[in-house]
C-alpha positions in Angstrom: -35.3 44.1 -46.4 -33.4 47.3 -46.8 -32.5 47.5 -42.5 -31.9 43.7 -42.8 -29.4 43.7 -45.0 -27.5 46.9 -43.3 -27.6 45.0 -39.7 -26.5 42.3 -41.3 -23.7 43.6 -42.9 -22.7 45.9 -39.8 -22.4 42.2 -37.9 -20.5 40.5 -40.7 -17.9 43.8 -40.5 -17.3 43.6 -37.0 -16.9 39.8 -37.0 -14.3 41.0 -39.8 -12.4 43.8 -37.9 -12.4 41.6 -34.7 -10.9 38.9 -36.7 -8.0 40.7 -37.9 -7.7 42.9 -34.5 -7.3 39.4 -32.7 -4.6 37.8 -35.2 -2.6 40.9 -35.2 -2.8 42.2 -31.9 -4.2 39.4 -29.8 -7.0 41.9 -28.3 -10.6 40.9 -28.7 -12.3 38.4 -29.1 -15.2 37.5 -31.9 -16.5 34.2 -33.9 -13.9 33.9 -36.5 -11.2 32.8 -34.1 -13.1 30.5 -32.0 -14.4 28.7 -35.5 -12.3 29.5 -37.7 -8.5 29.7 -36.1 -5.8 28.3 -38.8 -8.0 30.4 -41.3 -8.2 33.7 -39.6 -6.6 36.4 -42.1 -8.4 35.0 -44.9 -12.1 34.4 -43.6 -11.6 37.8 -41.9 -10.9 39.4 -45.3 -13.6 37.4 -46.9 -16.4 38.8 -43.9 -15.0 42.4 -44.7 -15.9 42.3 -48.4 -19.0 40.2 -48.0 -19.6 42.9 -45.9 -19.3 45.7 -48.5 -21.5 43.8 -51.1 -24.4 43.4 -48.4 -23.8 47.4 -47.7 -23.9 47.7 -51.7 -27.2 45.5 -52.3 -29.2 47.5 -49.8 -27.9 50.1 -51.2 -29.8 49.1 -54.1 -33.1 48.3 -52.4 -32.9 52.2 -51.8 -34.9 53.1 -54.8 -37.9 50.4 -54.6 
């Protein structure tokens, strides 16, 4: 559960980054644009911290 949560959150990260690399710079490419377009600052925001919480949860499962 541990490694599923960590590969999980290194996707929702990059899907983050990309996001904000692609509104700022117009480089890249990645699923937040293509579904998410008028919204792309804020989702990508949102991914990064849902991000840091996944990191932070299997964190967690470290111990059990």
């Amino acid at each position: 559960m541990k490694r599923l949560l960590e590969i999980l959150g290194f996707f929702v990260l990059a899907q983050g980054v990309l996001g904000l690399v692609r509104r700022f710079t117009g480089w890249g490419g990645g699923l937040v644009h293509r579904f998410l377009a008028d919204y792309e600052v804020f989702a990508s925001v949102v991914l990064i911290v849902l991000a840091f919480a996944l990191f932070a949860a299997a964190e967690s499962r470290r111990g059990r």
